[in-house]
GUVOGU-211193 format. One record per residue (C-alpha): z, y, x; residue number from 1. Coordinates in steps of 0.05 Angstrom, whole numbers. Layout:
// residues N
<node up="Z" north="Y" east="X" k="NUM"/>
...
// end
This chain:
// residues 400
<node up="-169" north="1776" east="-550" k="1"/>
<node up="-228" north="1798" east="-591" k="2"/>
<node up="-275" north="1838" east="-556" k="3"/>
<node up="-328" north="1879" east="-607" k="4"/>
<node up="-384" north="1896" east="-558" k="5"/>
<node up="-437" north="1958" east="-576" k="6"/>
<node up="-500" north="1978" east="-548" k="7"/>
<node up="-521" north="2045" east="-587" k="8"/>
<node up="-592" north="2077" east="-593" k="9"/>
<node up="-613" north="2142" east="-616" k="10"/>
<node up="-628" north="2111" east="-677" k="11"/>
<node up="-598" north="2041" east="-674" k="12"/>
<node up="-534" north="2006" east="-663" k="13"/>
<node up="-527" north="1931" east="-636" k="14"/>
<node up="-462" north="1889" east="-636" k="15"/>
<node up="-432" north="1830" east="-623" k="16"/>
<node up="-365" north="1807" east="-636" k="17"/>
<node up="-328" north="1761" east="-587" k="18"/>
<node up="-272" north="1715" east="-576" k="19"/>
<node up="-251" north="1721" east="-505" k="20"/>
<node up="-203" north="1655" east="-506" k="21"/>
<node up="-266" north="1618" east="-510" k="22"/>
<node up="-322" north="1675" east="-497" k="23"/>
<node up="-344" north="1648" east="-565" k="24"/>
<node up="-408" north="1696" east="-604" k="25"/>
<node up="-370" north="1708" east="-672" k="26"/>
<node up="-422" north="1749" east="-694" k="27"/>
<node up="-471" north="1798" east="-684" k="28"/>
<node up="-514" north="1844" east="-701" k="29"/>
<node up="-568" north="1912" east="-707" k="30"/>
<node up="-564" north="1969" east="-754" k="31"/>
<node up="-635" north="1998" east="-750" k="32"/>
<node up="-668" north="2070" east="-777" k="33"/>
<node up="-605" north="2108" east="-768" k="34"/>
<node up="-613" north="2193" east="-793" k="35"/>
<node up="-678" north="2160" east="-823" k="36"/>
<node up="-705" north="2127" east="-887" k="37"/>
<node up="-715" north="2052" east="-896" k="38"/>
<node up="-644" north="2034" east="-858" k="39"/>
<node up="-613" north="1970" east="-856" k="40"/>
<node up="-573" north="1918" east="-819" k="41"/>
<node up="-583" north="1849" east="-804" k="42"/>
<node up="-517" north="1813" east="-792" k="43"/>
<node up="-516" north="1732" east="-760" k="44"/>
<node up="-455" north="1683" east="-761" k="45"/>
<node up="-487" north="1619" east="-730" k="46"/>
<node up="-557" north="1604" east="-747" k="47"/>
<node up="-535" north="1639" east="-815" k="48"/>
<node up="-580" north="1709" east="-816" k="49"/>
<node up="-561" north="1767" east="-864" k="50"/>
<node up="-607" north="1822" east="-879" k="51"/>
<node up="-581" north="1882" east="-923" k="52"/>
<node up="-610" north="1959" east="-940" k="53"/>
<node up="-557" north="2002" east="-923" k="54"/>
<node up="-560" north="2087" east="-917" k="55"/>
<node up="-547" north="2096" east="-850" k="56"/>
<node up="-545" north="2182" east="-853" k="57"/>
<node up="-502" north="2172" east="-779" k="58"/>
<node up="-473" north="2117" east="-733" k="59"/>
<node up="-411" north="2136" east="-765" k="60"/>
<node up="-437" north="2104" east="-833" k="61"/>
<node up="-464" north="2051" east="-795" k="62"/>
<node up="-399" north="2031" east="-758" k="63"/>
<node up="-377" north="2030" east="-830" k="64"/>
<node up="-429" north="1975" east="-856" k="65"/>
<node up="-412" north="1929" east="-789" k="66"/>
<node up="-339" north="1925" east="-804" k="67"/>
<node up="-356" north="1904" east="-886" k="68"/>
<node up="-401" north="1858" east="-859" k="69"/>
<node up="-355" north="1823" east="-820" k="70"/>
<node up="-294" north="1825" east="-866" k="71"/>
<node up="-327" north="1816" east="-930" k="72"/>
<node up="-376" north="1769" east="-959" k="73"/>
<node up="-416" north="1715" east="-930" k="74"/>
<node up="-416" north="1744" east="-859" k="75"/>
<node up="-344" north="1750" east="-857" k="76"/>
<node up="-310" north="1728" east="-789" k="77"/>
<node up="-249" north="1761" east="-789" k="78"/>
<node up="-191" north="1791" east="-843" k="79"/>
<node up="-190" north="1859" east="-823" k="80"/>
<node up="-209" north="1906" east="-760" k="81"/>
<node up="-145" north="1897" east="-736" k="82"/>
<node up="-162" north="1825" east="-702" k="83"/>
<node up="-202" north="1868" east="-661" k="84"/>
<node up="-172" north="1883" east="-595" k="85"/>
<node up="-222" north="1926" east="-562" k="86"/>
<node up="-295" north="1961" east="-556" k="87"/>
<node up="-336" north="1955" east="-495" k="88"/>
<node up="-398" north="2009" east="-507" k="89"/>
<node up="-451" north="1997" east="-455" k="90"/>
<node up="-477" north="2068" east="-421" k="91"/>
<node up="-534" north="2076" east="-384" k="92"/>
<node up="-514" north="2126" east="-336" k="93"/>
<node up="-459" north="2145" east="-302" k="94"/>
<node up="-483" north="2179" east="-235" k="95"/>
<node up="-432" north="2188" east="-187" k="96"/>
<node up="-375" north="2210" east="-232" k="97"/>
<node up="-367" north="2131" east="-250" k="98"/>
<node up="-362" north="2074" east="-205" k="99"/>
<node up="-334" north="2018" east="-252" k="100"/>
<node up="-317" north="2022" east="-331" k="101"/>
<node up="-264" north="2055" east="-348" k="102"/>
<node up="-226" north="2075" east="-416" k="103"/>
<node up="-255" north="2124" east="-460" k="104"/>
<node up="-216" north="2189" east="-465" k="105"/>
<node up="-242" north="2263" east="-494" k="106"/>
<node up="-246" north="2276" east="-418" k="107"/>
<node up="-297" north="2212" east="-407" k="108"/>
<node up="-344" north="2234" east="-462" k="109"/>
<node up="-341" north="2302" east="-434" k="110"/>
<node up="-369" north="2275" east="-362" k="111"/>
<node up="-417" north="2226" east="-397" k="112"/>
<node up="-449" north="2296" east="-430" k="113"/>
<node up="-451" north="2324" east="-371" k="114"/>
<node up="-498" north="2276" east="-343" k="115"/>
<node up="-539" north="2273" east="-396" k="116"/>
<node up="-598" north="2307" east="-357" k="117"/>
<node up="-596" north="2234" east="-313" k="118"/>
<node up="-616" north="2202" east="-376" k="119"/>
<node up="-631" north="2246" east="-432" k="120"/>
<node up="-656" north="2186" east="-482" k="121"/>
<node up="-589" north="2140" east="-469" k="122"/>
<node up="-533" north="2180" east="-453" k="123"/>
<node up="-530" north="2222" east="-524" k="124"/>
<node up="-533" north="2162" east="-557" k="125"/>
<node up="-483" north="2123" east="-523" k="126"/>
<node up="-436" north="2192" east="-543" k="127"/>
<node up="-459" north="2179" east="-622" k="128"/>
<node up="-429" north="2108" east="-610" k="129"/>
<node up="-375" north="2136" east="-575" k="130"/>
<node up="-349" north="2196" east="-629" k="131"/>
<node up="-376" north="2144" east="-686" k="132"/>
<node up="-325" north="2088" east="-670" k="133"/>
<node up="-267" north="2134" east="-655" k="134"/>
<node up="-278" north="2149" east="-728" k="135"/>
<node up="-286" north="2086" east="-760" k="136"/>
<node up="-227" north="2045" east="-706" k="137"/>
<node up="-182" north="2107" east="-701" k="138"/>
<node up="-159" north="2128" east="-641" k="139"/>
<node up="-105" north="2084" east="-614" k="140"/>
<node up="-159" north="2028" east="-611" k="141"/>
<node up="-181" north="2024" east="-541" k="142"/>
<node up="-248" north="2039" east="-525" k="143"/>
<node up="-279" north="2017" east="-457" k="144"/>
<node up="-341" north="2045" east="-428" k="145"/>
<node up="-383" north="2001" east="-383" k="146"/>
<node up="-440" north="2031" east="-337" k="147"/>
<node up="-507" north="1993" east="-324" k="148"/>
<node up="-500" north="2047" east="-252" k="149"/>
<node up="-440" north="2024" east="-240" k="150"/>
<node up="-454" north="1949" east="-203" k="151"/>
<node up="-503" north="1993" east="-163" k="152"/>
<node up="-452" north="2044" east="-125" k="153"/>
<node up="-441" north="2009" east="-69" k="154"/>
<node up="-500" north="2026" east="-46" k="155"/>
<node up="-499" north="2060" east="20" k="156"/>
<node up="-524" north="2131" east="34" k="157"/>
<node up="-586" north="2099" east="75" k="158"/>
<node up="-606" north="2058" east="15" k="159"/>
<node up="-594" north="2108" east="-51" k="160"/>
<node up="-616" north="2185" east="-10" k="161"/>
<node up="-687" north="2207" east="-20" k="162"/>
<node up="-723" north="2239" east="34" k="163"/>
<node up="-713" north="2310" east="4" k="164"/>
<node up="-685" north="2382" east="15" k="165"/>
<node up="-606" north="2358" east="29" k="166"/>
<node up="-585" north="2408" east="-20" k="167"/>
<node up="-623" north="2375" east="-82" k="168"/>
<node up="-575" north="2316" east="-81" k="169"/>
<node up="-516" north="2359" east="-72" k="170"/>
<node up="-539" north="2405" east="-129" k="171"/>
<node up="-573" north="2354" east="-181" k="172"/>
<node up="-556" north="2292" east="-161" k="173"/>
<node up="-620" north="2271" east="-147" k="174"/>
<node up="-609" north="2208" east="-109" k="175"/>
<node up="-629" north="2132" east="-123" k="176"/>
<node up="-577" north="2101" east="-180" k="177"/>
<node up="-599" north="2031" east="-200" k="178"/>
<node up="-603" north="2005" east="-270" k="179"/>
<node up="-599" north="1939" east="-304" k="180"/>
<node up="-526" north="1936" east="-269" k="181"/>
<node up="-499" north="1894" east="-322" k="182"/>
<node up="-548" north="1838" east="-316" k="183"/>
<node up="-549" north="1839" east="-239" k="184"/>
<node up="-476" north="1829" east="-239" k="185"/>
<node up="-471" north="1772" east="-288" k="186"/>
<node up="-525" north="1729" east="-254" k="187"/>
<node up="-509" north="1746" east="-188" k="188"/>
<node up="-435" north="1719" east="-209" k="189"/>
<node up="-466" north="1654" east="-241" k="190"/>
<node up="-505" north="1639" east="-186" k="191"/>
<node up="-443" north="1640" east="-145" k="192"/>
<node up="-407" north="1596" east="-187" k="193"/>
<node up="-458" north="1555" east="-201" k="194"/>
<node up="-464" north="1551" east="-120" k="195"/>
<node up="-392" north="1537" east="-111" k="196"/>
<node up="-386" north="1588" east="-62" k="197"/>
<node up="-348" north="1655" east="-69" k="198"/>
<node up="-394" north="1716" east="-83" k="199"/>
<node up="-370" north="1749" east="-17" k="200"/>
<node up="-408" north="1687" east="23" k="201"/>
<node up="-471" north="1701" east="2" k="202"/>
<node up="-535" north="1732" east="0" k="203"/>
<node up="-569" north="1735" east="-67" k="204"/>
<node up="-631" north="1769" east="-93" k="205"/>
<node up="-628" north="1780" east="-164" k="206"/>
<node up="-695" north="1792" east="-209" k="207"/>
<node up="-689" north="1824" east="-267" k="208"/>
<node up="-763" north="1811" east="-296" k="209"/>
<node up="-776" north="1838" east="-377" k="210"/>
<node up="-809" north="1886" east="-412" k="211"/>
<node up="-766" north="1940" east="-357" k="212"/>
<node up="-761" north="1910" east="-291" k="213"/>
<node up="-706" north="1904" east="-228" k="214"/>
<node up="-693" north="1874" east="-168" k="215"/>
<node up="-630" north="1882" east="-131" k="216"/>
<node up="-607" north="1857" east="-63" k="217"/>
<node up="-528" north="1824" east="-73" k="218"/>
<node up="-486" north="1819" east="-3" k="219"/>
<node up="-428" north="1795" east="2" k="220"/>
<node up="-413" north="1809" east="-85" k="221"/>
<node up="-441" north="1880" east="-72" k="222"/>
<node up="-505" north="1909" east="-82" k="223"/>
<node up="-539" north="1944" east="-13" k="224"/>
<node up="-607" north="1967" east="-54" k="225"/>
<node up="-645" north="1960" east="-117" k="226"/>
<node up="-715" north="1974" east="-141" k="227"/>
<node up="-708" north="2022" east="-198" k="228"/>
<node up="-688" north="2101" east="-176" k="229"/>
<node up="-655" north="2160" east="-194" k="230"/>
<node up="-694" north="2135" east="-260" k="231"/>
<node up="-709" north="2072" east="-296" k="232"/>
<node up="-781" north="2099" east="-282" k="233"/>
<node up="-786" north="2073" east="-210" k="234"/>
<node up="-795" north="2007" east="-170" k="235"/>
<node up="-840" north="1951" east="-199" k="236"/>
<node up="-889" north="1961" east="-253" k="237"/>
<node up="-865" north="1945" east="-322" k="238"/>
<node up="-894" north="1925" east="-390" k="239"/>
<node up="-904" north="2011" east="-403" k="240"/>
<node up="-884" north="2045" east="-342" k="241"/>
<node up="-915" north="2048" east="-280" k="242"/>
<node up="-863" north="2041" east="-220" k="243"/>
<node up="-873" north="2065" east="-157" k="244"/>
<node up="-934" north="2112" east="-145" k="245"/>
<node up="-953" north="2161" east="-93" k="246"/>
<node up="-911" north="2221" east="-114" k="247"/>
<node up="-975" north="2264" east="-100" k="248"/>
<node up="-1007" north="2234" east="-163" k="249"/>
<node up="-972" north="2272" east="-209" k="250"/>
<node up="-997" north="2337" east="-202" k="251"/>
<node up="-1061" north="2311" east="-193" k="252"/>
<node up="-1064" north="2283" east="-258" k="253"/>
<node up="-1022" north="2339" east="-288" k="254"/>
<node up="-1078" north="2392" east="-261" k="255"/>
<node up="-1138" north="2341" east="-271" k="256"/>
<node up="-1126" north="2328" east="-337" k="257"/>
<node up="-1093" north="2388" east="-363" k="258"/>
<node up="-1042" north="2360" east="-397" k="259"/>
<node up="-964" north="2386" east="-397" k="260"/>
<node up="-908" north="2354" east="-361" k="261"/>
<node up="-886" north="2327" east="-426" k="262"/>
<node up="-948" north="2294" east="-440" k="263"/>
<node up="-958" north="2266" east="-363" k="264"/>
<node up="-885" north="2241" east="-365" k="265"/>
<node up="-918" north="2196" east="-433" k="266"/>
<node up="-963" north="2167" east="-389" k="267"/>
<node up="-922" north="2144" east="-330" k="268"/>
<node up="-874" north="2111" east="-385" k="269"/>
<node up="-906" north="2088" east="-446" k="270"/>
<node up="-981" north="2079" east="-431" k="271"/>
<node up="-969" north="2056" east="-353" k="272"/>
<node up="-963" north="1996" east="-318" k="273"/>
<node up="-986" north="1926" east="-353" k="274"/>
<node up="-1014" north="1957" east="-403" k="275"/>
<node up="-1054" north="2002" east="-374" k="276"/>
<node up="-1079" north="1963" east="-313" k="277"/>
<node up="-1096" north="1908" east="-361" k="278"/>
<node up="-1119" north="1949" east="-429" k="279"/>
<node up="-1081" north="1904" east="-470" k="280"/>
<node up="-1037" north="1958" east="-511" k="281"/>
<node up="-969" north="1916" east="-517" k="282"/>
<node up="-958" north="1917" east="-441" k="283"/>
<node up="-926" north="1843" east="-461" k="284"/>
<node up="-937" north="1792" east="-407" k="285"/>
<node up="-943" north="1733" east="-459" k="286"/>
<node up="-1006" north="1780" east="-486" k="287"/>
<node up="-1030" north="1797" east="-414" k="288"/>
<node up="-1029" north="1723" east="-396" k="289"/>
<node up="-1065" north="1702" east="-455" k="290"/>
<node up="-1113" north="1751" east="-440" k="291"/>
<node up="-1118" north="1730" east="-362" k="292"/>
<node up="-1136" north="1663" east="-386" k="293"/>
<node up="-1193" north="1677" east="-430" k="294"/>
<node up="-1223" north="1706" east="-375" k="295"/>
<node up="-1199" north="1780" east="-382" k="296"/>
<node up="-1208" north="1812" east="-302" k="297"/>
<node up="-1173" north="1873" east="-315" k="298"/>
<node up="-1112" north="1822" east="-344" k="299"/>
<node up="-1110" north="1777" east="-284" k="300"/>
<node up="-1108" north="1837" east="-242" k="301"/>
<node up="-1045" north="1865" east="-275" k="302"/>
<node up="-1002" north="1799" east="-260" k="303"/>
<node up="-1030" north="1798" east="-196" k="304"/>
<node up="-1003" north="1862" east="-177" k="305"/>
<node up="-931" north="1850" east="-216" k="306"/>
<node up="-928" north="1773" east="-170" k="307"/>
<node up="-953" north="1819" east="-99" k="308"/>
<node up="-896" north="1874" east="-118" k="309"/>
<node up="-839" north="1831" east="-137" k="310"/>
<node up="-857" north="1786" east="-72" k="311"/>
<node up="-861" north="1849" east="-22" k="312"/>
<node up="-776" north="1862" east="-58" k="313"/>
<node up="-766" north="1799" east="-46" k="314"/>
<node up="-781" north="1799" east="22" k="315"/>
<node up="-756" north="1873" east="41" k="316"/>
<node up="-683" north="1854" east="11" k="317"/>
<node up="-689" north="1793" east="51" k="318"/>
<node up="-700" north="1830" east="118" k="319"/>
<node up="-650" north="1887" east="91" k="320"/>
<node up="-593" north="1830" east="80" k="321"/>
<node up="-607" north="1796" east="151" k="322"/>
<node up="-626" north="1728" east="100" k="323"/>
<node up="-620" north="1706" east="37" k="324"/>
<node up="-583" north="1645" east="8" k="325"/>
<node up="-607" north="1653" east="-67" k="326"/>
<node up="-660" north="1670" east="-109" k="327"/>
<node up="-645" north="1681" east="-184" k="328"/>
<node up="-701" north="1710" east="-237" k="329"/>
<node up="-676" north="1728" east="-302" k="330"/>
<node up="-699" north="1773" east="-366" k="331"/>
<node up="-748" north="1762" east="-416" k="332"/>
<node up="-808" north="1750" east="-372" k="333"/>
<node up="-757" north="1714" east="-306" k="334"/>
<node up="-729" north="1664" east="-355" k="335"/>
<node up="-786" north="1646" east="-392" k="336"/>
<node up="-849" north="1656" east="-349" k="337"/>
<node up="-855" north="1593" east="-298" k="338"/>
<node up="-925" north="1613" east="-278" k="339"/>
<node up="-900" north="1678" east="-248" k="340"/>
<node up="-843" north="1649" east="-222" k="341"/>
<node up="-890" north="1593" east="-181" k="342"/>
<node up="-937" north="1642" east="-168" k="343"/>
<node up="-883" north="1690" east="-131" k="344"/>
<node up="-856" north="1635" east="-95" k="345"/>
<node up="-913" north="1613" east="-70" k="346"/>
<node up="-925" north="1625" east="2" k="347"/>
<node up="-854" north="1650" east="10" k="348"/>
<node up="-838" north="1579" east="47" k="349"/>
<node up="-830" north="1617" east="113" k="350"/>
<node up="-766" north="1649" east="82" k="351"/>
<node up="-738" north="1587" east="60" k="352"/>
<node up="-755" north="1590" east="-6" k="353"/>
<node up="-788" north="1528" east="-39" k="354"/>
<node up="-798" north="1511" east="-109" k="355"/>
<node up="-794" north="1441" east="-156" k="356"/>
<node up="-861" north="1460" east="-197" k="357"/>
<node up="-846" north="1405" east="-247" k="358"/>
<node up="-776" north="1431" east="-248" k="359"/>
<node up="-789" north="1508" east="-255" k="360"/>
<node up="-844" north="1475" east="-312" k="361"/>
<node up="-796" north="1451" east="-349" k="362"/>
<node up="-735" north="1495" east="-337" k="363"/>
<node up="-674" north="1503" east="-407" k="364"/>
<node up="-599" north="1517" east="-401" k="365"/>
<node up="-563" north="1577" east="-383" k="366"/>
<node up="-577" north="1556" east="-304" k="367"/>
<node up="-629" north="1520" east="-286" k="368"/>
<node up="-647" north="1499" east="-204" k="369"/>
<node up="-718" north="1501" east="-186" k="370"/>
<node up="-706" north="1491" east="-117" k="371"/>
<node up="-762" north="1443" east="-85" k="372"/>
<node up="-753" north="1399" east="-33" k="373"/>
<node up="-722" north="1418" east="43" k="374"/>
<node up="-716" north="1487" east="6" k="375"/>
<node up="-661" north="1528" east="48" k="376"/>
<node up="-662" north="1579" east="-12" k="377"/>
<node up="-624" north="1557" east="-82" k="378"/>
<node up="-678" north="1582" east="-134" k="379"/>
<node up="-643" north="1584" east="-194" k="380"/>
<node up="-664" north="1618" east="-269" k="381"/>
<node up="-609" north="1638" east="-299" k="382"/>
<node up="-604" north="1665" east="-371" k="383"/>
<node up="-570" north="1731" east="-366" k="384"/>
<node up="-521" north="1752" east="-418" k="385"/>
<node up="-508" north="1830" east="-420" k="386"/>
<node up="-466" north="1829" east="-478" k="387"/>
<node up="-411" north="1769" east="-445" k="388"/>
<node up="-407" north="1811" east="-380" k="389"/>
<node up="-383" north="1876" east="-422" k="390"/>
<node up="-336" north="1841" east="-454" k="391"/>
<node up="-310" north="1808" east="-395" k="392"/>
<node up="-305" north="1881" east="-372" k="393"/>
<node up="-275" north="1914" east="-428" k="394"/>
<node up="-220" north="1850" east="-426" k="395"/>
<node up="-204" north="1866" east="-361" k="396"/>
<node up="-196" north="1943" east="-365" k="397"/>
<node up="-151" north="1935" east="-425" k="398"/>
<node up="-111" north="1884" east="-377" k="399"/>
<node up="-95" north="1927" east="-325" k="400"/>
// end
């Protein structure tokens, strides 16, 4: 089975094409500046890299380009698009309405509109990708829509309520959701295997560390909490946004300032959190660190903060699990950051959890154990793949 796997924007549409005998990367892909001038895709077979101007006036046009590119031409993979089997569409949100991934029918997109309000940048585009390949596959090809909510809905009621009116969850939905699902589930899964123990006999706290930021608590293969909310706006601070902050600070700043809701809500996303603790503009935490290290106060502080908040997860989940049996950072920054990871770790000895510095130094592969010596905690960095677990998804809904 070949698996075509799609992750639309507003204005851009990434791909990757899989074999699922072998969970072999055919290609993939990113068709960028959709509706605007200067579009163009940039298609890779191998280490072979493709870039092409293309007009892109929809994602209907650019679900076009993707299939010449890889049927035609130097980037061509396969004959025709009927080698493809299926199309796994990640979606951002699906509130309560969806609990796993499902099949796409006219009454799916309907439901994903509807909760649109839950995610007003995401949702519409995941429809464009949606209503765009329905033209381009037809609609016999089966289309499979996979939730990054969805790993988070077994939550229970004590974990995802907020301490508001009743009638405000019953009414809005306004209730803790959980994002980065996707991820969460595929290292929490590797881990496991990597273990050789079955999900169900564990304990696992999964950190989801990039430019947006997770942490979820994993019992038993299901999820009890997680840090981000009803929003991808909550829980740790981020490269831009500014997690968790006294809710009181809003209208403070919203009166203080004299600014619009519109403009505050720019703040708390785009000009919070590492970047504006630390002044450096990128919020990046390769910048941040350089920064840090030439001396920069205002730097240091801002990866101070992001090691005290991920620790003070890392030890709620523990108490909120009764233990923990693994450790896992992954993402941009959890993968490839070894002086946060030591500097999380450290001190957390009293929960078990030890590190190998040289080890988490000098860390490659898909998993790689830092665990230190008489560590009771497997510490493991794990290189999440988002795209795989779809597919894996889609695969199996088409199977059933």
């Amino acid at each position: 089975m070949k698996v075509l796997v799609i992750n639309c924007g507003s204005s851009s549409l990434k791909y990757q094409l899989l074999d699922m005998e072998t969970e072999k990367v055919l290609c993939k892909g990113l068709c960028e500046r959709i509706g605007g001038e200067g579009s163009c895709i940039t298609h890779q077979v191998g280490g072979n890299k493709m870039k092409a101007d293309a007009p892109f006036p929809s994602h209907t046009e650019a679900f076009a380009k993707l299939v010449e590119m890889m049927t035609e031409g130097e980037g061509k993979v396969i004959d025709s698009i009927n080698e493809i089997d299926a199309i796994g569409h990640r979606c951002v949100h699906g509130g309560e309405k969806f609990q796993k991934s499902c099949l796409v029918t006219d009454e799916v997109i309907k439901t994903i509109d509807e909760l649109s309000p839950l995610a007003p940048l995401h949702n519409p585009a995941c429809l464009l990708g949606l209503k765009a390949s329905r033209e381009v596959f037809g609609m016999d090809k089966p289309n499979v829509v996979v939730f990054d909510t969805a790993f988070h809905s077994t939550m229970p009621p004590k974990a995802y309520m907020y301490p508001l009116p009743y009638e405000y969850y019953q009414e809005y939905g306004v209730r803790r959701y959980g994002f980065h699902g996707t991820s969460h589930k595929y290292v929490s899964l590797k881990a496991a295997e990597y273990m050789g123990q079955h999900p169900k006999d564990l304990k696992i706290i999964t950190c989801h560390l990039g430019n947006g930021s997770s942490i979820a608590a994993v019992k038993r293969g299901q999820v009890v909490d997680t840090s981000m909310g009803m929003t991808p706006l909550a829980g740790l601070m981020m490269g831009t946004r500014c997690g968790d902050i006294d809710p009181s600070v809003v209208n403070y700043l919203k009166y203080s300032l004299g600014i619009t809701g519109h403009e505050l809500d720019e703040i708390l996303n785009k000009k919070s959190g590492l970047a504006g603790v630390s002044g450096v503009p990128s919020g990046d935490k390769r910048d941040i660190e350089a920064a840090a290290s030439a001396g920069d106060k205002r730097a240091q502080l801002a990866q101070d903060m992001l090691n005290y908040q991920i620790k003070k997860y890392i030890g709620s989940y523990a108490v909120a699990m009764g233990g923990v049996d693994c450790l896992v950072f992954t993402g941009g920054i959890g993968e490839h950051d070894a002086q946060l990871r030591e500097a999380v770790c450290e001190g957390l000895d009293f929960l078990g959890i030890r590190i190998n510095v040289d080890k988490n130094q000098n860390c490659h592969g898909d998993v790689c154990d830092i665990t230190g010596w008489r560590g009771d905690v497997c510490v493991l960095v794990i290189a999440t793949d988002e795209e795989l677990m779809i597919a894996r998804e889609t695969k199996q809904v088409v199977e059933e």
